[in-house]
C-alpha positions in Angstrom: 58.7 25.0 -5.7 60.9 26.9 -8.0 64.7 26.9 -6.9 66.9 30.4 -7.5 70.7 30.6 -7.0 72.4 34.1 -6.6 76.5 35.1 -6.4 78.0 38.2 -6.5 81.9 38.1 -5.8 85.1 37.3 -7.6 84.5 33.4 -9.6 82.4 33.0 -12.8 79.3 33.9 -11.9 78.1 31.5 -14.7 79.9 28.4 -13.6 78.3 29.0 -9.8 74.9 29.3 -10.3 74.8 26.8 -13.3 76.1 24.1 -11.1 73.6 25.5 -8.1 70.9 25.4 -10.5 71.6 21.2 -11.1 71.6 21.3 -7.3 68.1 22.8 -7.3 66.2 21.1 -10.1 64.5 18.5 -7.3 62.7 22.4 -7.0 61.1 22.8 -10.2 62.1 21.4 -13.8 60.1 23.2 -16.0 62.3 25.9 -17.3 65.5 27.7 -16.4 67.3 30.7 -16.8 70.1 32.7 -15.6 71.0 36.5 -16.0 74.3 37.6 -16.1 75.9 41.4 -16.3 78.6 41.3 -19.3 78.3 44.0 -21.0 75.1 45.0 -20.3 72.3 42.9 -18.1 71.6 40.1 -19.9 69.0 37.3 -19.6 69.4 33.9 -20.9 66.3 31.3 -20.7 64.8 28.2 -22.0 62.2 25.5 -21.3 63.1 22.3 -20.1 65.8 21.4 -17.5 69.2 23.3 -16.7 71.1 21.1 -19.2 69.0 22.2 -21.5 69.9 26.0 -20.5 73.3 25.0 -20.4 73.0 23.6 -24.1 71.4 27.0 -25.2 74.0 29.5 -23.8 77.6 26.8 -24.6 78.5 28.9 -27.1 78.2 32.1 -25.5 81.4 34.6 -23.5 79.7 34.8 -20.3 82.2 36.5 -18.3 80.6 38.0 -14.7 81.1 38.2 -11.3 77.2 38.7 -10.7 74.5 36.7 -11.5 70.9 35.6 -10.6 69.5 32.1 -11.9 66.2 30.2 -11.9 64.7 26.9 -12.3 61.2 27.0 -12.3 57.7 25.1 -11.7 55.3 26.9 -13.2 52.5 28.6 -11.5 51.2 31.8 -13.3 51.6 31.0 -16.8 52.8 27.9 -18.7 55.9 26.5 -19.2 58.3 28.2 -21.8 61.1 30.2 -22.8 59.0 33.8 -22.4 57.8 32.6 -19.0 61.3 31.6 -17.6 62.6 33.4 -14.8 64.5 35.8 -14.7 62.6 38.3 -15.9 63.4 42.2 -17.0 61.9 45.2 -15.5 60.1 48.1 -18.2 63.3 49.4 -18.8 65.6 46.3 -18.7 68.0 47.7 -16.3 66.7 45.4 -13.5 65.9 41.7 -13.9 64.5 39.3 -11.2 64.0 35.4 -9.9 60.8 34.2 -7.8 59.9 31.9 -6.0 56.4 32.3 -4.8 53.0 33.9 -6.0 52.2 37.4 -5.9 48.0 36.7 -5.3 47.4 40.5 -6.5 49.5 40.5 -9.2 46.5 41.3 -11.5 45.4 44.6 -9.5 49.1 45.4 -9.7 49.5 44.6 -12.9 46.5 46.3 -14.1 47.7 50.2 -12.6 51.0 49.2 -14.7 49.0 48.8 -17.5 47.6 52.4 -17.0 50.8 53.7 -17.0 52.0 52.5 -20.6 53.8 49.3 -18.7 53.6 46.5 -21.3 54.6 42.8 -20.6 56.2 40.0 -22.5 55.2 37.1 -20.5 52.0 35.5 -18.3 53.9 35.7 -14.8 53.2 37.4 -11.5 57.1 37.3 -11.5 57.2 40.2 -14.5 54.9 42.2 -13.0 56.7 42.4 -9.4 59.8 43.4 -11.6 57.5 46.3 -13.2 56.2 47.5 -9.9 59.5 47.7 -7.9 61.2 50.0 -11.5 57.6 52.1 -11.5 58.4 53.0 -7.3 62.3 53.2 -7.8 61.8 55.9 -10.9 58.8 57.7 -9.2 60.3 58.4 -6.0 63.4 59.1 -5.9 65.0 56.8 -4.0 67.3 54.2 -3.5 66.6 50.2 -5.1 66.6 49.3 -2.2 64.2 51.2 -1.1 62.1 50.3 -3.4 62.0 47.1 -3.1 60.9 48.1 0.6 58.0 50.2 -0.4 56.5 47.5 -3.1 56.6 44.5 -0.6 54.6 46.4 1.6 51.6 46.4 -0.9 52.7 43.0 -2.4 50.3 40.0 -1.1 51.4 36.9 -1.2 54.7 34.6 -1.0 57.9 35.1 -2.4 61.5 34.8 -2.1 62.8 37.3 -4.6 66.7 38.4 -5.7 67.0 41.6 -7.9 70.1 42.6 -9.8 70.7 46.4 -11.2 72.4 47.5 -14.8 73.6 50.3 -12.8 75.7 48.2 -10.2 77.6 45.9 -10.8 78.4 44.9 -7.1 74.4 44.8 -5.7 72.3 42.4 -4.8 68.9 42.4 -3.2 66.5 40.1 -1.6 63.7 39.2 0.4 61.1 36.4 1.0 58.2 35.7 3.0 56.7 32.4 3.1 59.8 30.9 0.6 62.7 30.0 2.0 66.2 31.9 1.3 69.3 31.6 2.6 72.4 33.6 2.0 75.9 32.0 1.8 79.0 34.4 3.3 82.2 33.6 1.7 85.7 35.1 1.8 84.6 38.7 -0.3 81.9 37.1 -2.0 77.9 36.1 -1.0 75.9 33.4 -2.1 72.0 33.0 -2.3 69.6 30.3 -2.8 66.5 28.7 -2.1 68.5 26.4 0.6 72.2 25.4 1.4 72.6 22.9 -1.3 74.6 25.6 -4.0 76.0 27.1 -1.4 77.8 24.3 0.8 80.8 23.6 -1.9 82.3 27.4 -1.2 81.2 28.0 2.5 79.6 26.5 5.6 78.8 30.6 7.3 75.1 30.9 6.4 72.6 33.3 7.5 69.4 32.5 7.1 66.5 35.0 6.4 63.6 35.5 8.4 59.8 36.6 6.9 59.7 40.0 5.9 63.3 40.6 5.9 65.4 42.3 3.3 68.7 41.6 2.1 71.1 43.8 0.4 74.9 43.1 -1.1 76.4 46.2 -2.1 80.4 46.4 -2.3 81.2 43.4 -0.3 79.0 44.4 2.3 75.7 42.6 3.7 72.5 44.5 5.0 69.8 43.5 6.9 66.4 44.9 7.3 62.7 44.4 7.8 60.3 45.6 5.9 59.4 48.3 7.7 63.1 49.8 7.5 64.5 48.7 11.1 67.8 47.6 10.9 68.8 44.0 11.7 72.4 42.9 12.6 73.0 39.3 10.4 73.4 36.3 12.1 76.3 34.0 11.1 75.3 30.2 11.2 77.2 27.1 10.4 76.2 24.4 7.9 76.3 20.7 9.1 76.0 19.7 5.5 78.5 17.3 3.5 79.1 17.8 0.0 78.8 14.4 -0.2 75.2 14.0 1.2 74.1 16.0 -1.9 76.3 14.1 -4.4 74.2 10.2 -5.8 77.1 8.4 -4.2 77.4 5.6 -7.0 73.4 5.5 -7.3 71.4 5.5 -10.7 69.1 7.8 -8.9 68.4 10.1 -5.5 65.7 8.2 -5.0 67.6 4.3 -4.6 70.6 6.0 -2.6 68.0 8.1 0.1 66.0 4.8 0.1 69.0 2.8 0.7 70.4 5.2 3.4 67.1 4.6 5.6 69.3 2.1 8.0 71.7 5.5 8.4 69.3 8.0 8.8 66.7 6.3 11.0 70.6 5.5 13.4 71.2 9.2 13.5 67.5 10.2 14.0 68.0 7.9 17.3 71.8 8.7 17.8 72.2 10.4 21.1 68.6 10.4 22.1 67.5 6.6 23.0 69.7 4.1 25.2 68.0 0.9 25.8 70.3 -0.6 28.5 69.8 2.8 30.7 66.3 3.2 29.6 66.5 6.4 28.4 65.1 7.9 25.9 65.6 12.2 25.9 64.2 14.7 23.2 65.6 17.5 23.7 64.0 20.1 21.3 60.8 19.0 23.4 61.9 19.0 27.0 60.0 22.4 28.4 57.2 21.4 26.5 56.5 17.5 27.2 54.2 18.5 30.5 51.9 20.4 28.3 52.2 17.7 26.0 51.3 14.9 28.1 48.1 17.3 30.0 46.4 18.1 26.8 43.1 17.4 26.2 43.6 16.2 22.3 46.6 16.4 20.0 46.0 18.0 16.0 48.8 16.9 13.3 48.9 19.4 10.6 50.7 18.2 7.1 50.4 17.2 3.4 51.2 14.4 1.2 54.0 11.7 2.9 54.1 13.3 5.8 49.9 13.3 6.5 50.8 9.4 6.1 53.5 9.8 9.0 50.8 11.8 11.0 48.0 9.0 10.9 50.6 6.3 12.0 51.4 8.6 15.3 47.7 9.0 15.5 47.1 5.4 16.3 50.1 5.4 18.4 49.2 8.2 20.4 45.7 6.9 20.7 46.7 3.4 21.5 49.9 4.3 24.4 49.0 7.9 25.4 45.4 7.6 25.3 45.3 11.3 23.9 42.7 12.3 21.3 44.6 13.5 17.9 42.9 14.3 14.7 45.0 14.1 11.7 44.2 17.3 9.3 45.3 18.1 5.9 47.1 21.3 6.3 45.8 22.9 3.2 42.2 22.3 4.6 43.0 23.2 8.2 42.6 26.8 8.0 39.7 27.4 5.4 36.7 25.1 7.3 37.0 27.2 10.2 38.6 24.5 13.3 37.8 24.5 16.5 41.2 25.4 18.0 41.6 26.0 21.8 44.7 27.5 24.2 46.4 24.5 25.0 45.7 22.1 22.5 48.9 20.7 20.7 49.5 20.6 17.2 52.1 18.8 15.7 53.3 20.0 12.5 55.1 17.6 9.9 57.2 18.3 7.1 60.6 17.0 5.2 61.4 21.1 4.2 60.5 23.1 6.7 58.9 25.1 4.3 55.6 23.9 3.3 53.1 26.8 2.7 50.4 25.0 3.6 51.6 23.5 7.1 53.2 27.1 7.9 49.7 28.8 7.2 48.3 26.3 9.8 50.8 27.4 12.1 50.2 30.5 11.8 46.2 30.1 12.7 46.7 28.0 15.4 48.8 29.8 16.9 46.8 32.9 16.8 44.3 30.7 18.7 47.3 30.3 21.6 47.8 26.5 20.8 51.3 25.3 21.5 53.3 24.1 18.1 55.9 21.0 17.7 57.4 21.0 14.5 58.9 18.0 13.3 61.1 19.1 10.1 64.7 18.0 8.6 65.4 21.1 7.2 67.6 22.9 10.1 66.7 26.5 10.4 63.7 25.9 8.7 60.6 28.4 8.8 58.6 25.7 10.6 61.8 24.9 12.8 61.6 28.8 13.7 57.6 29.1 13.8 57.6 26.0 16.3 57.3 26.6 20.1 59.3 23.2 20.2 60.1 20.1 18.4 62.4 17.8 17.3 64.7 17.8 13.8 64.3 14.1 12.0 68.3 14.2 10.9 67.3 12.3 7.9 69.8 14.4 5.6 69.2 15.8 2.5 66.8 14.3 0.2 66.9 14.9 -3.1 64.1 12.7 -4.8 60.9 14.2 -5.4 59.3 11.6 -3.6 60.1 11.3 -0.1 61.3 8.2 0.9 64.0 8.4 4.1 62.5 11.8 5.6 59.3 9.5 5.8 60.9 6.6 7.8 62.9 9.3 9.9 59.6 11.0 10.8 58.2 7.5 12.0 61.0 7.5 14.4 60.7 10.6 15.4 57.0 10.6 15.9 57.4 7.2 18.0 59.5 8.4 20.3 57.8 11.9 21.4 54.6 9.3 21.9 56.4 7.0 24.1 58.3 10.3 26.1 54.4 11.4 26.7 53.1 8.0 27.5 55.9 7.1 29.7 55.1 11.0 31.9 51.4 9.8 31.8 51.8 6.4 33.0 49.9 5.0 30.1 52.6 2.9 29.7 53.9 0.0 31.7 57.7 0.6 32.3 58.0 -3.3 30.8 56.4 -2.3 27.8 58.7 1.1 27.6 61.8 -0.8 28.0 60.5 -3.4 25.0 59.8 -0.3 22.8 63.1 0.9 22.8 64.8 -2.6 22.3 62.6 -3.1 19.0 63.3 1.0 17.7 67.3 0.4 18.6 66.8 -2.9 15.9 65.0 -1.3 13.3 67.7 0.4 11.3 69.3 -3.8 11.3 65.5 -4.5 10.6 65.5 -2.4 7.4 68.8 -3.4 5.8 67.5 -6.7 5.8 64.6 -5.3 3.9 66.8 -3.7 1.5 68.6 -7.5 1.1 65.3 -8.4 -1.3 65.8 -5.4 -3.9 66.6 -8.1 -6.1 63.4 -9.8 -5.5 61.0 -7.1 -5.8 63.2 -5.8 -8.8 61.3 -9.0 -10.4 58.5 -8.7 -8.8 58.3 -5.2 -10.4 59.1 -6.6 -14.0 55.6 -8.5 -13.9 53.4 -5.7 -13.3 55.2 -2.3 -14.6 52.8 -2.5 -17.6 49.9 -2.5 -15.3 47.0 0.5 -15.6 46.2 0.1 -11.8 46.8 -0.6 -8.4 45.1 -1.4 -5.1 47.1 -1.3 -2.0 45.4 -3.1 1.4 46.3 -2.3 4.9 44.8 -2.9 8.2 45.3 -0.7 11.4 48.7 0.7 11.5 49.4 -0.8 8.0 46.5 1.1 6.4 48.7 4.6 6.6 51.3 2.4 4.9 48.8 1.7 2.0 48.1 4.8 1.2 52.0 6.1 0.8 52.6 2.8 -1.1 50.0 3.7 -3.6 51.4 7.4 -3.4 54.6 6.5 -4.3 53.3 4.4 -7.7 51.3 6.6 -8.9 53.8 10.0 -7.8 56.6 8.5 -9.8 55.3 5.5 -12.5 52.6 7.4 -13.1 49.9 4.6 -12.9 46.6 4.7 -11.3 46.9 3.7 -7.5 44.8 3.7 -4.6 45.2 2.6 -0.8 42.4 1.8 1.0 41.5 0.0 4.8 41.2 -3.3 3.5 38.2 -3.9 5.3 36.7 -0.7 3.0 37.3 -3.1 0.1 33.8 -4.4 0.4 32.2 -0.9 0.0 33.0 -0.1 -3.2 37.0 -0.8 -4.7 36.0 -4.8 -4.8 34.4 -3.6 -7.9 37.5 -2.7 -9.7 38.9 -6.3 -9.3 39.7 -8.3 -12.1 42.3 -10.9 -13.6 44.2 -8.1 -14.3 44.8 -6.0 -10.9 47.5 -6.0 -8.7 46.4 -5.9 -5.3 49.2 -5.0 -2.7 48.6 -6.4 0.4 50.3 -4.8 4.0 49.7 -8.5 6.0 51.8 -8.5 8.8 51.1 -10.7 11.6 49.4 -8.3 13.9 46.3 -7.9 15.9 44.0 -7.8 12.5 45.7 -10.8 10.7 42.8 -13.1 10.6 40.7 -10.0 9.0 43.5 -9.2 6.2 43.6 -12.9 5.6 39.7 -13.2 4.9 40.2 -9.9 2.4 42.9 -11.5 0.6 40.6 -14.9 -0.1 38.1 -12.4 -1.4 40.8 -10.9 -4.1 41.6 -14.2 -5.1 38.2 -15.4 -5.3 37.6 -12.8 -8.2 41.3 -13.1 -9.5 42.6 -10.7 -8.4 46.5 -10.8 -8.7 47.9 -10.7 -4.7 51.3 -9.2 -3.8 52.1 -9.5 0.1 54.1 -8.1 2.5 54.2 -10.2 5.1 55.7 -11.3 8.6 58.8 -13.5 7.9 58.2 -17.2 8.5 53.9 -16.3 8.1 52.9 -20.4 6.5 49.4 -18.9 5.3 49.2 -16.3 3.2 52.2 -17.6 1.1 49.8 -20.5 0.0 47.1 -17.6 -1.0 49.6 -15.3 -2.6 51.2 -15.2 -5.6 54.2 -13.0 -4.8 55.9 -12.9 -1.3 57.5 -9.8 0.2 58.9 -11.5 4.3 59.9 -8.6 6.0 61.3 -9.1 10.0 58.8 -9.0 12.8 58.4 -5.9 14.6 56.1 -4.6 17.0 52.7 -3.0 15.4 53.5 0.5 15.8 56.7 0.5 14.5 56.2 -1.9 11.8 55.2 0.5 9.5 58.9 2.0 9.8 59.5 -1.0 8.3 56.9 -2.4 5.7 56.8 0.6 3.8 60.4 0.2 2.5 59.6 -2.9 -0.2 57.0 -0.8 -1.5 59.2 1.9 -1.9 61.8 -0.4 -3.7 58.4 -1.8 -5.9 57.5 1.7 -7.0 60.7 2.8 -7.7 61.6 -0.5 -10.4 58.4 -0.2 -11.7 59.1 3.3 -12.6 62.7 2.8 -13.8 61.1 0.2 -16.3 58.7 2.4 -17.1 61.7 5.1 -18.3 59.9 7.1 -16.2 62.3 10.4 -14.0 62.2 8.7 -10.6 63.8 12.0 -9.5 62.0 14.3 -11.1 58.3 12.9 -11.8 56.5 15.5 -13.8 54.5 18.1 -12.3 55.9 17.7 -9.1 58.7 19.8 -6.8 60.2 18.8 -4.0 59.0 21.5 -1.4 55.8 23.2 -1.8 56.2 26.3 -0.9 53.1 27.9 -2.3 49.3 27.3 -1.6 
């Protein structure tokens, strides 16, 4: 949530963090800002999205070689121009971008008030600002300093840079909780919320750690905690392609990382599975797979798309390793109390790396000595770094708001740390390994030929974008692929939609049914076929208006039907790798016909990286 851009060096300042900003925007879309030191420090904001920034400032001189800019998703205080970031201290000589909540902003903000502080705007953000210019006039010290001494009574998360009217060469930063990561070019410095600005001018990165404070000052980068011990950088390199950030040709993000599943799901299995030696190696989980495959029950921790992910590896887990796993919203986990004990395993999902939620149940359940396996695609991640172990999904950068590739990529993933621990149990038969890894090495082939029928479903789309609801239908390993279906409508098209068991029709949605609801049914030939076949005669026996995804070559359900989505067979635990990608292409032309920001969808951002 919230993306900031930073550059101090010799290039328009302007032109870099403009351009990082655009970069960004999948971060937060409700304002934007940038602030700028030409003759004097100077803050330009506005509502809306960067080109609307862009539009306000075109006929401004903005000459500098320092800058600081924002694109926000509001948290404290509602979207417009006096709650943009950046923000100006008391005085104005310092200004500020945040990403994060300060939770005791209001205690803070109420001693300022004491002191004849006033404020312009609703945010936390302003009142950091006000804090860090009280400690840096009232004890005579250094900014940086002072920065130092308010972070230690700050409580919350943030990733914050500061810029100074007094010098003209500084900038500082810190996070905790948000991520930040600090580009190191030839005498100049980047900063941003992740590598995206930065990769277009260098691929030396160092990324900052929790509690750790950052400080350019005449060419020259400083490392510190936040208790004042001095850290020595560390210089990593970037793997990132311009291109992977760039649309490619694509109308949107979205259509391009959805058409790039056959890629990513290849290099999330490059290196690591080889049918014909029948081998399949994880390395990021090697120490750990013996502890893995002795504990007494498995917890996945994540949110949205990937709690989907995490109930499909549930059944798999269950069904080969014969584990017990509970699936657990991570921004429940930690407030009902859990039972958490040493040795259990918790697998923690997420596309960023960042998500506040997932990294707060890290944090507890590690506490409780409980061994963490982060599955991420965010190299150098904070839950790649909080993880005992784990495994990166290599899904590349997604843009799109809604996650589409990173999903399919944390299938794989998922699949094959279960088989790895059901092939060291011996819950598995060695025939049924090698078959495993035949069918994962053909699913990327599997996909494309999904992707073959975007046509199709573009038409299939056209008769039901004006709809008010949905009802998406799945059975066993399918039922996880119902509810991100009906996640992606309504995240993006904004209509009503709901995925449910399709044997919990009967107990309450069979209600809803009419002439006039599209009913999305995941009917693959599996072990539950006869079931989903009886619950599809019960839509249509009220009228209900049947969409299926089924098995190609299935003779039945296409005479019960009234659209037809064949999709290849595939075994039933990885199938869902596979029948979620037509109702990816469904929501995203029903959106598009909508004129809806398939990118962008309102009220969203990409990585939520606060509670």
């Amino acid at each position: 949530m919230c993306g900031i851009v930073a550059y101090v060096g010799h290039r328009n300042a302007q032109d870099v963090i403009i351009k990082g900003l655009k970069r960004l925007e999948y971060r937060g879309y409700d304002s934007a800002g940038i602030a700028l030191l030409n003759n004097g420090l100077n803050i330009y904001k506005k509502k809306g999205k960067v080109s609307d920034l862009e539009d306000h400032i075109t006929d401004e001189a903005l000459r500098s070689t320092i800058g600081i800019g924002h694109t926000r998703w509001a948290t404290h205080g509602e979207p417009n121009d006096v709650n943009a970031h950046p923000h100006y201290s008391y005085s104005r000589k310092l200004a500020i971008i945040h990403n994060g909540i300060i939770e005791n902003y209001s205690s803070l903000k109420k001693e300022l008030l004491k002191k004849g502080h006033e404020f312009l705007s609703e945010t936390d953000t302003e009142v950091l600002i006000h804090f860090i210019e009280d400690i840096w006039e009232n004890n005579n010290c250094t900014l940086d300093e002072a920065v130092r001494l308010a972070l230690t009574r700050v409580v919350g998360a943030y990733a914050i840079v500061i810029m100074s009217n007094d010098n003209p060469d500084q900038l500082i930063a810190a996070r905790k909780g948000s991520p930040l990561v600090i580009g190191v070019g030839q005498q100049e410095y980047f900063m941003a919320s992740d590598a995206t600005p930065i990769i277009e001018y260098t691929k030396d990165v160092v990324y900052l750690n929790d509690q750790e404070i950052a400080i350019i000052d005449n060419g020259q980068l400083r490392i510190k905690t936040i208790e004042d011990a001095p850290l020595t950088p560390y210089i990593q390199k970037l793997e990132l392609e311009l291109e992977a950030i760039e649309k490619g040709g694509f109308d949107h993000f979205m259509l391009k990382e959805i058409f790039e599943q056959p890629k990513s799901i290849k290099d999330c299995l490059r290196g690591r599975l080889d049918s014909q030696a029948n081998r399949l190696v994880l390395g990021g989980i090697r120490e750990y797979v013996n502890k893995m495959m002795n504990a007494e029950r498995i917890i996945i921790v994540a949110c949205g798309t990937s709690w989907h992910a995490g109930l499909v590896a549930e059944y798999m887990i269950e069904e080969l390793c014969r584990i017990p796993v509970e699936v657990e919203y991570a921004s429940e986990f930690r407030y009902r109390n859990p039972i958490i004990r040493e040795g259990d395993v918790v697998i923690a999902i997420s596309q960023s790396g960042e998500t506040a939620d997932t990294l707060a149940a890290i944090d507890l359940a590690k506490s409780k000595g409980a061994i963490i396996i982060g599955v991420c695609n965010v190299v150098g991640s904070s839950i790649a770094r909080a993880s005992h172990a784990g495994s990166y999904t290599h899904a590349g950068p997604e843009i799109g708001v809604a996650s589409t590739k990173a999903f399919t990529a944390q299938l794989t993933v998922l699949s094959m740390i279960c088989l790895i621990i059901a092939q060291k149990r011996g819950t598995i038969t060695d025939q049924a390994f090698h078959r495993m890894l035949v069918e994962l090495e053909t699913i990327p082939d599997k996909v494309e030929s999904v992707l073959e029928l975007n046509d199709k479903i573009r038409e299939i789309a056209y008769t039901f974008k004006d709809a008010s609801n949905f009802l998406y239908l799945g059975r066993g390993y399918n039922f996880p692929v119902a509810l991100e279906g009906a996640l992606k409508l309504k995240e993006i098209s904004y209509i009503h939609a709901e995925g449910y068991p399709a044997a919990e029709m009967k107990h309450g949605p069979i209600a809803l049914i009419d002439e006039e609801m599209p009913v999305v049914f995941i009917a693959t030939h599996d072990s539950s076929y006869d079931k989903i076949v009886s619950n599809i005669q019960e839509v249509k026996a009220r009228k209900g208006r049947v969409i299926a995804v089924v098995t190609e070559g299935d003779k039945l359900i296409p005479q019960m039907a009234e659209f037809i989505i064949e999709v290849p067979a595939v075994q039933d635990g990885l199938m869902p790798i596979v029948s979620v990608v037509p109702l990816q292409l469904l929501s995203y032309h029903i959106a598009v016909m909508r004129g809806c920001n398939v990118d962008q969808p309102r009220n969203l951002a990409k990585s939520v990286t606060v509670e």
